[in-house]
TIDO-235048 format. One line per 3 residues: number of its first residue (from 1); their letters; for each residue x, y, z of C-alpha. Coordinates in Angstrom, 3 decimals, always signed. Layout:
BEGIN
NUM = a = X/Y/Z | ... .
***
This chain:
BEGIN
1 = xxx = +35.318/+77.067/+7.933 | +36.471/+73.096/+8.456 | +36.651/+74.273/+12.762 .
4 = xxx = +33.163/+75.527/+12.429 | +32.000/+72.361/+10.685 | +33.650/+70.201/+13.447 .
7 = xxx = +31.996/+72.238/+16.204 | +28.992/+71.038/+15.136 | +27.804/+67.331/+16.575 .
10 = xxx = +26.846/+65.066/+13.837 | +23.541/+64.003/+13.332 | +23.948/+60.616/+12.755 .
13 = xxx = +26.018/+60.405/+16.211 | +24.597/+59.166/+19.690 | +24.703/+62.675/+21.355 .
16 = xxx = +21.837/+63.979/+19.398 | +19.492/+60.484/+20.419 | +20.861/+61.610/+24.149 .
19 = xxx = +19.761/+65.056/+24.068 | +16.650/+64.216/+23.107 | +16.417/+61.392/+26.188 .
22 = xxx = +17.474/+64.308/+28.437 | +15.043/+66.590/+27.092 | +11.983/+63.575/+27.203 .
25 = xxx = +12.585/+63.296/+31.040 | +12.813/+67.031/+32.141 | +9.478/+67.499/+30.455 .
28 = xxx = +6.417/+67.802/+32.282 | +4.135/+65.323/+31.677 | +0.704/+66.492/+30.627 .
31 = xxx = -2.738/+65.300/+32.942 | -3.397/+62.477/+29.928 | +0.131/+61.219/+30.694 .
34 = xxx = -0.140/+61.052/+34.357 | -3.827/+59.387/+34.300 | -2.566/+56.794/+31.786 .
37 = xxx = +1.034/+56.247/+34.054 | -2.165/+56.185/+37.686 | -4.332/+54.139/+35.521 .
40 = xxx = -1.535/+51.119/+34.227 | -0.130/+51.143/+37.520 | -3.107/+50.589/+39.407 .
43 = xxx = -3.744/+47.839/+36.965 | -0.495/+45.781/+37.424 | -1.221/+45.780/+41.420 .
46 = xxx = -4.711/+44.825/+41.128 | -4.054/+41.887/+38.884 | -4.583/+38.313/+40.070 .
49 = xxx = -2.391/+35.830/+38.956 | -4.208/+32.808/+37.820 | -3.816/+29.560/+40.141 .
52 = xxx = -2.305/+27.566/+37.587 | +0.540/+30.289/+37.522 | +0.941/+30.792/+40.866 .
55 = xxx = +1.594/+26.833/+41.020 | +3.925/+27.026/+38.364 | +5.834/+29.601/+40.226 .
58 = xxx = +6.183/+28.020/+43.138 | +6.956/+24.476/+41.799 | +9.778/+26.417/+39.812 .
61 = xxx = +11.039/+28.170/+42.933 | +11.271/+25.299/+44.585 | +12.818/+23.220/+42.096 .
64 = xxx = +15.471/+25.832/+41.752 | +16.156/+25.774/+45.842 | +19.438/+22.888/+46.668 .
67 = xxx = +19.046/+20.656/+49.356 | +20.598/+22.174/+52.798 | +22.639/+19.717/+54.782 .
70 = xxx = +19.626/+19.488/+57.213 | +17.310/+17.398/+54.598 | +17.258/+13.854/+55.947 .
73 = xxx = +17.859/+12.561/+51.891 | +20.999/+14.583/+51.938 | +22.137/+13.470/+55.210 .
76 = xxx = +22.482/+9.719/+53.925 | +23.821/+10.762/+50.675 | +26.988/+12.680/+52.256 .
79 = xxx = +27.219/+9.759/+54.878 | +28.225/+7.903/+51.623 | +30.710/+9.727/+50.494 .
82 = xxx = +28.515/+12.930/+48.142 | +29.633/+16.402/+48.267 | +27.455/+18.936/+47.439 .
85 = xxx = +28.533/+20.528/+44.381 | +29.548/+17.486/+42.246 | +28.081/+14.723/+40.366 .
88 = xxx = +27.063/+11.431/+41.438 | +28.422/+8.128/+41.218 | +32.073/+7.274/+42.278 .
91 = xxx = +34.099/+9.692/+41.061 | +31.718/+12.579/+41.345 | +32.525/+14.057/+37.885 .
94 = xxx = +30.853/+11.805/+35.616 | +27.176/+11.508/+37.011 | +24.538/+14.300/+36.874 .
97 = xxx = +24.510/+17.211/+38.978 | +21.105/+18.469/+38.216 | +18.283/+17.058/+39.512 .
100 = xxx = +15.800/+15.238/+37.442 | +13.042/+17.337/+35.931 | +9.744/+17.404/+36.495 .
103 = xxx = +6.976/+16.958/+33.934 | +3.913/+17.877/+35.030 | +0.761/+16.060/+33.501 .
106 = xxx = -2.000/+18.596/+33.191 | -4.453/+16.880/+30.980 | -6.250/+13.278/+31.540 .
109 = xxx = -4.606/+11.712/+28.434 | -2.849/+8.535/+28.863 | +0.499/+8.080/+29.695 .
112 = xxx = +1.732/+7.511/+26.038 | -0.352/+9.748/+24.383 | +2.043/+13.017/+24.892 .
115 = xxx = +4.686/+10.968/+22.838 | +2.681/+9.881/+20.333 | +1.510/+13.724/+19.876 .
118 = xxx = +5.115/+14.516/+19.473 | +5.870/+12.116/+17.292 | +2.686/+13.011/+14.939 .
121 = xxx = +3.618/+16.658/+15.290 | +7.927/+15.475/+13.821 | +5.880/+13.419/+11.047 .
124 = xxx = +4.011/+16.428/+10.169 | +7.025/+18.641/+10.482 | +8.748/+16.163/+8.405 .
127 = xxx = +6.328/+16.123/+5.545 | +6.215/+19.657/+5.489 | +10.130/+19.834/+4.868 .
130 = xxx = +9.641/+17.538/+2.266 | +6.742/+19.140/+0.770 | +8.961/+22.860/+0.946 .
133 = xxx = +12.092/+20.448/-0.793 | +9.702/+19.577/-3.398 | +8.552/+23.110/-4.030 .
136 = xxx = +12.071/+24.376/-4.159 | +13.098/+21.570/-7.042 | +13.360/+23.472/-10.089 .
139 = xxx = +9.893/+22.674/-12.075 | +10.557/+20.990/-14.758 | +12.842/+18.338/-12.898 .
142 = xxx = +9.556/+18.193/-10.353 | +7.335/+17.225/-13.067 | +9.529/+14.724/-14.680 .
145 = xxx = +9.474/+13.293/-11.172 | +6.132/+13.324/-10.502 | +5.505/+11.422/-14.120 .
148 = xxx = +7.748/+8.865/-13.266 | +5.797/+8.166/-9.833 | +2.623/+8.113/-11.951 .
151 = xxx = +4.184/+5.843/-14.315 | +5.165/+3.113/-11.679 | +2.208/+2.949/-9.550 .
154 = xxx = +0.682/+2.479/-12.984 | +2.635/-0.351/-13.887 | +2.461/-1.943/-10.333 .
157 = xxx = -1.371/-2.011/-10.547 | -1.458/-3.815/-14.317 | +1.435/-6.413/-12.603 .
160 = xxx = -1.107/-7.336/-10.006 | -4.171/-7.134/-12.213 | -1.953/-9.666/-15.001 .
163 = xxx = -1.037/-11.863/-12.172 | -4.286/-12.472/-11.052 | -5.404/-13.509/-14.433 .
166 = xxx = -2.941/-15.870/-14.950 | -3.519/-17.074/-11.369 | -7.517/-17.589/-12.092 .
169 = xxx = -6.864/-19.039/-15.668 | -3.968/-21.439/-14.507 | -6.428/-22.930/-11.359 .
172 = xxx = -9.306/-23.418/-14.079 | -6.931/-25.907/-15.400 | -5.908/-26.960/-12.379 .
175 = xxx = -2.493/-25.993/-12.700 | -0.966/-25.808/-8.709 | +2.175/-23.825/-9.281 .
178 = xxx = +3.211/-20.912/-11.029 | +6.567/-18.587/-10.348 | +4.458/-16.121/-12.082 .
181 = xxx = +1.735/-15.912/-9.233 | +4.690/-14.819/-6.861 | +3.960/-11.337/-8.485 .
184 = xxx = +0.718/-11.057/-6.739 | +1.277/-8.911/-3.262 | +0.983/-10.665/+0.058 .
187 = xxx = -1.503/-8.905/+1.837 | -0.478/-7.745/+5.508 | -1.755/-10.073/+8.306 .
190 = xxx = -3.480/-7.783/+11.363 | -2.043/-8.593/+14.515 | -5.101/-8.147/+16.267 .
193 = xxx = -6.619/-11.037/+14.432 | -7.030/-14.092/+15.880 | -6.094/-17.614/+13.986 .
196 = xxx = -9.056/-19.634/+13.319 | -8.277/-23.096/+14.929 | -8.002/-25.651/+12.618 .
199 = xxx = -8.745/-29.840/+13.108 | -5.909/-31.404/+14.841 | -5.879/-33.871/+11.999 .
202 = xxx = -5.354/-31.191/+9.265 | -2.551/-30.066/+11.125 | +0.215/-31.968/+9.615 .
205 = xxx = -1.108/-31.420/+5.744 | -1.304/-27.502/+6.364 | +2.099/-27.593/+8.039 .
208 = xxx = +3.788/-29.511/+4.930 | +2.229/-27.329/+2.048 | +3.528/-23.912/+4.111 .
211 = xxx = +7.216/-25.376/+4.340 | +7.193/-26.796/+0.797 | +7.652/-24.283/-1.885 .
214 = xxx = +8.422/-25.311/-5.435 | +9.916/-22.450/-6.392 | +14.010/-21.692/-5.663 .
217 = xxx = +13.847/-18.630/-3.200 | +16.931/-16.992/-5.346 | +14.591/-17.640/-8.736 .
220 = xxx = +11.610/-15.894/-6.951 | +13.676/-12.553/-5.833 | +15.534/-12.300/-9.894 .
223 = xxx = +11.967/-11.887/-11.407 | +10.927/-9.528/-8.462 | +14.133/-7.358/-8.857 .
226 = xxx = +13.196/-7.134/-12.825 | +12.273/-3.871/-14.115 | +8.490/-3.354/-13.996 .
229 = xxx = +8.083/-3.405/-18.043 | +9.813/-6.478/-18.019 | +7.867/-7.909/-15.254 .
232 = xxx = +4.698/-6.814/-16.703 | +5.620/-8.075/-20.383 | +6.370/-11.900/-18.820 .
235 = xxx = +2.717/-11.798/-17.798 | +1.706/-10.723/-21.263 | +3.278/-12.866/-23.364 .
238 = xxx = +2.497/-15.943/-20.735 | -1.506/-15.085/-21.105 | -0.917/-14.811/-25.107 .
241 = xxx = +1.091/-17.977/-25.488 | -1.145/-20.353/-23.557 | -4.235/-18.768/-23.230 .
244 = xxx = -4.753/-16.542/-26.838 | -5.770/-13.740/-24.251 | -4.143/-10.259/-24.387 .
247 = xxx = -4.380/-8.329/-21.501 | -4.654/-4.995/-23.355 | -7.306/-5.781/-25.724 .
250 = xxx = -9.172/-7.651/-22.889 | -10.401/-10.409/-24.980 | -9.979/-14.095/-25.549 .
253 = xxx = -9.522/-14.861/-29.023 | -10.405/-18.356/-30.269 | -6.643/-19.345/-31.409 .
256 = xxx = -3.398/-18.000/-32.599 | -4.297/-17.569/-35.666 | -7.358/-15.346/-34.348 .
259 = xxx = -5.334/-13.571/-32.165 | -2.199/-12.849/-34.560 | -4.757/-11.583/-36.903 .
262 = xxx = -6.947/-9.233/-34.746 | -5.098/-7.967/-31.946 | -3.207/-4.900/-32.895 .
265 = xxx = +0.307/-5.863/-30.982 | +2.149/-6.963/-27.733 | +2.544/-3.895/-25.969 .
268 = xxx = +0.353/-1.188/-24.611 | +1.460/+0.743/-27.106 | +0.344/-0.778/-29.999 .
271 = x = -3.508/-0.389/-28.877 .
***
């Protein structure tokens, strides 16, 4: 019984997928078969490569094609000491032994703008990944993440709003200098803007004012690196101690007493 079952070719085996090959190409082929074989064949030799193909193959042909000893270029190269076969410079195994490659330009862009299309295409490509990275971050982790983003460009925007309060309050009484005022953002100059020319005698009195600062560079950067809170609660406290104005009630109160008594706290919080 086992010999019987051995006689028999497995299914599962490659004989089986030949047989059936074997059998596909004795068959004859019915009259659809042969019209559709005529039909695709008379196709492929009556089809007309487009020029910009036809270039393509040709330029890639003959890029492909070494230069024979009879090319004048190669001539003066091996009369210097080059060998076909082997690198250039000195040695002949540290240079390049491929030609350079051609790039053909095939649109009237400008020269630069292919790169920058690359490089807008890797930006893209690179906020996708990050976008993907973000998606993948288990979602309550993304959310506390997100929060926190909202939570600082919040407090970034009330640091510049405070500081420009204190800024217009301290120059209506003509106060010049304030460390706090350093909070305020310098906006970014545009390079394609042109200086406006000043008076030659104004010169010297602009020139002093832009070197002199009365603030220690060292002192300016320890209340930038603050936290934001604590940045933002300087400001605060600064507009309610000289100026009985609190920045979240949005009101000037007519003294300390006025302001102890009606404004519900110091922080955000307690309105």
């Amino acid at each position: 019984m086992a010999s019987a079952e051995s006689d028999d070719d497995d299914y599962m085996s490659g004989a089986i997928l030949e047989q059936a090959t074997q059998y596909e190409k004795k068959r004859q082929k019915t009259y659809s078969e042969r019209r559709q074989e005529h039909l695709r064949e008379q196709q492929r030799k009556a089809y007309i490569k487009p020029q910009r193909e036809l270039e393509e193959e040709k330029r890639q042909e003959g890029l492909k094609k070494q230069l024979e000893e009879d090319n004048k270029g190669m001539r003066m190269m091996m009369k210097m000491g080059f060998k076909q076969g082997t690198g250039l410079g000195k040695d002949g195994q540290e240079g390049r032994q491929e030609p350079i490659t051609v790039q053909l330009k095939q649109n009237r862009g400008g020269i630069g703008i292919d790169t920058a299309r690359k490089r807008k295409l890797a930006e893209e490509e690179q906020e996708e990944l990050e976008r993907r990275k973000k998606l993948d971050m288990d979602p309550e982790l993304y959310r506390e993440h997100m929060a926190e983003r909202a939570k600082e460009g919040k407090r970034s925007r009330q640091i510049v709003a405070a500081a420009h309060l204190c800024e217009k309050k301290d120059l209506e009484k003509e106060i010049d200098h304030n460390i706090l005022w350093t909070l305020i953002p310098v906006p970014p100059k545009d390079p394609e803007e042109e200086p406006e020319e000043e008076p030659e005698g104004d010169q010297e009195g602009i020139q002093e004012n832009n070197d002199v600062s009365p603030y220690d560079q060292e002192e300016v950067e320890q209340l930038k690196s603050l936290p934001l809170d604590q940045q933002l609660m300087k400001l605060v406290a600064y507009l309610r101690d000289q100026y009985q104005y609190c920045f979240w009630c949005g009101a000037q109160f007519d003294d300390q007493a006025d302001l102890d008594s009606n404004c519900p706290g110091l922080t955000e919080d307690d309105h």
